[in-house]
C-alpha positions as a Markdown table, in Angstrom:
| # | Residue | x | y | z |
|---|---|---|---|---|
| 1 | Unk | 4.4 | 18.0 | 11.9 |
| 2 | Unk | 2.1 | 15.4 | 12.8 |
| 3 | Unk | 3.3 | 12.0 | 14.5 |
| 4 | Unk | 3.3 | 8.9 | 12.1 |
| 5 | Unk | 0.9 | 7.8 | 14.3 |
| 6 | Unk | -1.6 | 10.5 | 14.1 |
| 7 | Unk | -0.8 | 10.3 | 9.9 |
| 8 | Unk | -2.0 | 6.4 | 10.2 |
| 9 | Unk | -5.1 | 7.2 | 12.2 |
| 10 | Unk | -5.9 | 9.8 | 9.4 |
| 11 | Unk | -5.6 | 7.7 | 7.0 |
| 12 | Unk | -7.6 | 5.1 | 8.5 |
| 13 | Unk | -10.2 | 7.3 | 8.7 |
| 14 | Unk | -10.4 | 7.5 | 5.2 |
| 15 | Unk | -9.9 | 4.1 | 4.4 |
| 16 | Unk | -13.0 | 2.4 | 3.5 |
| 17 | Unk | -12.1 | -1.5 | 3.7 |
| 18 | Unk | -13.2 | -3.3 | 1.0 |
| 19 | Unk | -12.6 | -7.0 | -0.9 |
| 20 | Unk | -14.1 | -7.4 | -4.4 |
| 21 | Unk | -15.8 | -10.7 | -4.4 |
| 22 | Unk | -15.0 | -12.7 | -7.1 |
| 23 | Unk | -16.4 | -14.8 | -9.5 |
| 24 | Unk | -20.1 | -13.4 | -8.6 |
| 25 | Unk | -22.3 | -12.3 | -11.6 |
| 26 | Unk | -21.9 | -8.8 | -10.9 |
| 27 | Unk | -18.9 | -8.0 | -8.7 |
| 28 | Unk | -19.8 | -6.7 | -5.1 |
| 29 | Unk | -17.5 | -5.0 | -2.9 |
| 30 | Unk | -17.5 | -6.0 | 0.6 |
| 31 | Unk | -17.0 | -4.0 | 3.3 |
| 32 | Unk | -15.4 | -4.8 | 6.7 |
| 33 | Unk | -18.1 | -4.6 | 8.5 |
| 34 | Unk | -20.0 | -7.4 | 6.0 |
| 35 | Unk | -21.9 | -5.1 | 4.1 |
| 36 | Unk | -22.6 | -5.6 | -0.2 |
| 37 | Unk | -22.7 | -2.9 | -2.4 |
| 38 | Unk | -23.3 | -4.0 | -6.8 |
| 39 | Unk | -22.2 | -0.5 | -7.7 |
| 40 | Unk | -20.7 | 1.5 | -4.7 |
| 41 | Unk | -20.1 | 5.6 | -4.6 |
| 42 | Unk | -16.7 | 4.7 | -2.8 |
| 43 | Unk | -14.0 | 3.3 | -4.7 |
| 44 | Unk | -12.0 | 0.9 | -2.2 |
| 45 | Unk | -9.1 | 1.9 | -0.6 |
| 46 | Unk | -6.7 | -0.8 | -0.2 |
| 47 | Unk | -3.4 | -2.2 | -1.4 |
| 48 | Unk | -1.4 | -5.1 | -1.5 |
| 49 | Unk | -1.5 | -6.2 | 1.6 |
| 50 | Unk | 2.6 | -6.2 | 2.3 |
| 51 | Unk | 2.8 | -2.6 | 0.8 |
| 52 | Unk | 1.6 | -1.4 | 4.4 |
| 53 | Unk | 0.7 | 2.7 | 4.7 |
| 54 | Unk | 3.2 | 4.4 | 2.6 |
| 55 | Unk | 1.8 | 2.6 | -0.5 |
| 56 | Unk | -1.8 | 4.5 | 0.2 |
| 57 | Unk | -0.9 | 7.8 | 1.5 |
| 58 | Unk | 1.0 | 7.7 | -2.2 |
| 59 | Unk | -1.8 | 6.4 | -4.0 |
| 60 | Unk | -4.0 | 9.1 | -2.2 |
| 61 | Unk | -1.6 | 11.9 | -3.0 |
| 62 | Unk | -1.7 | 10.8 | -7.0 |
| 63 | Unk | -5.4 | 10.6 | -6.8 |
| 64 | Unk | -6.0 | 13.9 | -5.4 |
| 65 | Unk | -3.5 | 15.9 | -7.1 |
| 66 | Unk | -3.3 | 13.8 | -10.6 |
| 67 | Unk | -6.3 | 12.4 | -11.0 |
| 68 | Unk | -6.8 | 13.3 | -14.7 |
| 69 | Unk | -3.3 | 12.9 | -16.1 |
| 70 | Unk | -2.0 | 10.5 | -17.8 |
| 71 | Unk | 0.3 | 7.5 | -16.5 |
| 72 | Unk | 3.4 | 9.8 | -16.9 |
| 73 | Unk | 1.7 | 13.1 | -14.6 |
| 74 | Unk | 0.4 | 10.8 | -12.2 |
| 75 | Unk | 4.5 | 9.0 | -12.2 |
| 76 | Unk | 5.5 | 12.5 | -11.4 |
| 77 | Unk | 3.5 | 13.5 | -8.7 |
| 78 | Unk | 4.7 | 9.8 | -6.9 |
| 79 | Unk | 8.2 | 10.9 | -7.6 |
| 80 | Unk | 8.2 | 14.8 | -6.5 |
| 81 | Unk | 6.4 | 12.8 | -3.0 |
| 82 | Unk | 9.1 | 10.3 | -3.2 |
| 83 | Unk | 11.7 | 12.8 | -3.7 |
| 84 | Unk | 10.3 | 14.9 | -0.8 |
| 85 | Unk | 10.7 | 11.7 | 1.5 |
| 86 | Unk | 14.8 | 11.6 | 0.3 |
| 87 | Unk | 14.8 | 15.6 | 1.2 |
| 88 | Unk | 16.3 | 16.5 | 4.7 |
| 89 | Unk | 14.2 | 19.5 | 4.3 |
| 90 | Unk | 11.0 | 17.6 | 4.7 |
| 91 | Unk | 9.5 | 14.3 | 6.7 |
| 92 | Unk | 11.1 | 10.8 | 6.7 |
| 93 | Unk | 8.0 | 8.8 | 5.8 |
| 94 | Unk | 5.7 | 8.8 | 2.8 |
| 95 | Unk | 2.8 | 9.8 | 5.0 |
| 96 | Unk | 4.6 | 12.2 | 7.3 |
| 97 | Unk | 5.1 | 14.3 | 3.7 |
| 98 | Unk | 1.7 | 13.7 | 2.4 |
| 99 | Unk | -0.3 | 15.0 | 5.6 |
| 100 | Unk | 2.3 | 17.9 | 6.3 |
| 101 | Unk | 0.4 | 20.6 | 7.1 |
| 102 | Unk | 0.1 | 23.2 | 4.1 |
| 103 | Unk | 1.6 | 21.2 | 1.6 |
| 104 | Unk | -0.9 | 19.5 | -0.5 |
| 105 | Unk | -4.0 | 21.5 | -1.7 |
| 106 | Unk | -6.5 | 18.6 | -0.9 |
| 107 | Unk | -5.7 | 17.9 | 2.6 |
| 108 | Unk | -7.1 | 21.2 | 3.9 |
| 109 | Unk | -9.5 | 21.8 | 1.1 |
| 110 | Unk | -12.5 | 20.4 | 3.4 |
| 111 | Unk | -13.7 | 17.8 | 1.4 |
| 112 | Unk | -13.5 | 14.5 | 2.1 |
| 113 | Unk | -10.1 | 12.5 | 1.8 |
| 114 | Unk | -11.4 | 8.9 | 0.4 |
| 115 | Unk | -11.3 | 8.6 | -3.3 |
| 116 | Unk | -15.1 | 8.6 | -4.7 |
| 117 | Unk | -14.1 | 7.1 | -8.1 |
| 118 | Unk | -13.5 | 4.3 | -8.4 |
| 119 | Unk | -11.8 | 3.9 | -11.8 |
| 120 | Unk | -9.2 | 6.8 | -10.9 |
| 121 | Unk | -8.2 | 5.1 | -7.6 |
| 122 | Unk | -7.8 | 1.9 | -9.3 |
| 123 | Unk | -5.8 | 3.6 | -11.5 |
| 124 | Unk | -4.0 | 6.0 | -9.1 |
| 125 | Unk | -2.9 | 2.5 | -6.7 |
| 126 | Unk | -1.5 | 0.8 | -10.0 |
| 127 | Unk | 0.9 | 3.9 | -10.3 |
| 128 | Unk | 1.9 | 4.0 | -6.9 |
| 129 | Unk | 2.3 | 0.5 | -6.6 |
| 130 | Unk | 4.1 | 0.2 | -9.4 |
| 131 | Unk | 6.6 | 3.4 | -8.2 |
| 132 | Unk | 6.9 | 1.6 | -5.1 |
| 133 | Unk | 8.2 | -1.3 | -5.8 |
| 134 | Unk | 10.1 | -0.5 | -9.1 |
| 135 | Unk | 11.4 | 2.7 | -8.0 |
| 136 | Unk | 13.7 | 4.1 | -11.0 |
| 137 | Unk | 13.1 | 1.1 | -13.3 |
| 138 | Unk | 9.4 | 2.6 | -13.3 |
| 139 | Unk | 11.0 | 4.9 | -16.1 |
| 140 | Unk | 14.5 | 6.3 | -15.8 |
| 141 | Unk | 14.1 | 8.9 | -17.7 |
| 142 | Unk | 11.5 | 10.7 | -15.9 |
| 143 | Unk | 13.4 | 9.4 | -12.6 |
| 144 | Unk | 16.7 | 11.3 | -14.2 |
| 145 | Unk | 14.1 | 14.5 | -15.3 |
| 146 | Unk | 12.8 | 14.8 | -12.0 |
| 147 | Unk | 15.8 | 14.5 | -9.8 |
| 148 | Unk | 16.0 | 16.8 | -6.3 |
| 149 | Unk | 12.5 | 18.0 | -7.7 |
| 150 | Unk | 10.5 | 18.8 | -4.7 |
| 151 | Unk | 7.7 | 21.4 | -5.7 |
| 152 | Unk | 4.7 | 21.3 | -8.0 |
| 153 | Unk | 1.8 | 23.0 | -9.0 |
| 154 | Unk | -1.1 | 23.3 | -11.4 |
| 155 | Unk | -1.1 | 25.3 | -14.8 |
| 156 | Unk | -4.0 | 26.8 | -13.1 |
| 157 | Unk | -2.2 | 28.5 | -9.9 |
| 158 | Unk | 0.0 | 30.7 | -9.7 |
| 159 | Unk | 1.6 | 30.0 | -5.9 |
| 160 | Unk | 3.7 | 33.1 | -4.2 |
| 161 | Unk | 6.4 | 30.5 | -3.7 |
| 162 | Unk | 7.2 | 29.2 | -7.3 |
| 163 | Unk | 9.3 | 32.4 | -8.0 |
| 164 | Unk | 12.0 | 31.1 | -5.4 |
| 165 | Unk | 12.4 | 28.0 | -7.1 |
| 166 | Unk | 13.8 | 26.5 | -10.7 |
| 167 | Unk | 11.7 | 25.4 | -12.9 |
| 168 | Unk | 12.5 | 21.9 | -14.3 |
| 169 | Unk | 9.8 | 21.9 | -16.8 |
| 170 | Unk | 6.2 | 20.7 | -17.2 |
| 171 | Unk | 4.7 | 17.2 | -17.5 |
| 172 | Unk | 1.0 | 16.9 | -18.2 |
| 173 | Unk | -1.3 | 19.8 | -16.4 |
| 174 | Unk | 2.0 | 20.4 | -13.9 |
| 175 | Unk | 4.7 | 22.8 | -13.7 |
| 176 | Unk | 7.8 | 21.0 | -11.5 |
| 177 | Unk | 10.6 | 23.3 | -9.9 |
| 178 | Unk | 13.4 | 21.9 | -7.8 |
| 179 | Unk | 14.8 | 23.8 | -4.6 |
């Protein structure tokens, strides 16, 4: 298990530090270092600024494994990650369970980590940082459907370990088992 630290550092290293400048004609987004770009090929990778870490290794876990579901598929990935956290059987931190080795498909797929569309981060951090700070009142029912789910996967997988598991039904492209 990697050391919150060495979690942070990761996702630092993915974080491309951005500000959109408002009220120019065309909005720019500015990078850390001072540098413009009218349409970039990065989509931003920030959050409220009081949310702190956890908010983005979230948002980064919906992005890469919900990007084309709808509000609710993307609410349930955030939750199975959530739930994960509340598990004694796995890491204390959001990002402690997001960059556990072998858990999630897209942090040893080789590609890089930062979110290239814009549009589906925007919409991936609105998710998560609405599940953060709402927590169950995001949507109870799906909080009460989800319960002591830790375990996902794709229609299109089959994974050795889902057979071990119960299923508690499917939501969007996802098939969600509890342990």
């Amino acid at each position: 298990m990697s050391s919150p630290r060495a979690c942070l550092q990761r996702a630092a290293r993915a974080a491309l530090v951005v500000a959109i400048v408002v009220g120019a004609a065309q909005p720019r987004l500015v990078a850390a270092d001072g540098t413009t770009s009218a349409s970039p090929g990065v989509a931003p990778l920030t959050g409220p600024p009081s949310a702190g870490p956890g908010l983005q290794c979230l948002a980064l876990n919906i992005y890469h494994e919900a990007r084309g579901e709808g509000d609710q598929g993307k609410a349930a990935v955030a939750i199975v990650t959530l739930n994960r956290v509340i598990s004694k059987r796995f890491p204390d931190t959001l990002c402690e369970v997001v960059w556990q080795r072998g858990q999630f498909s897209w942090t040893r797929d080789g590609r890089p980590d930062r979110p290239l569309e814009v549009s589906a981060w925007r919409r991936a951090l609105k998710v998560a940082t609405r599940i953060y700070r709402q927590g169950v009142l995001f949507d109870r029912a799906l909080w009460r459907r989800l319960r002591g789910v830790t375990h996902y996967h794709s229609l299109f997988v089959q994974p050795g370990w889902a057979y071990r598991l119960r299923p508690a039904g499917q939501i969007g492209e996802h098939i969600f088992y509890r342990s």
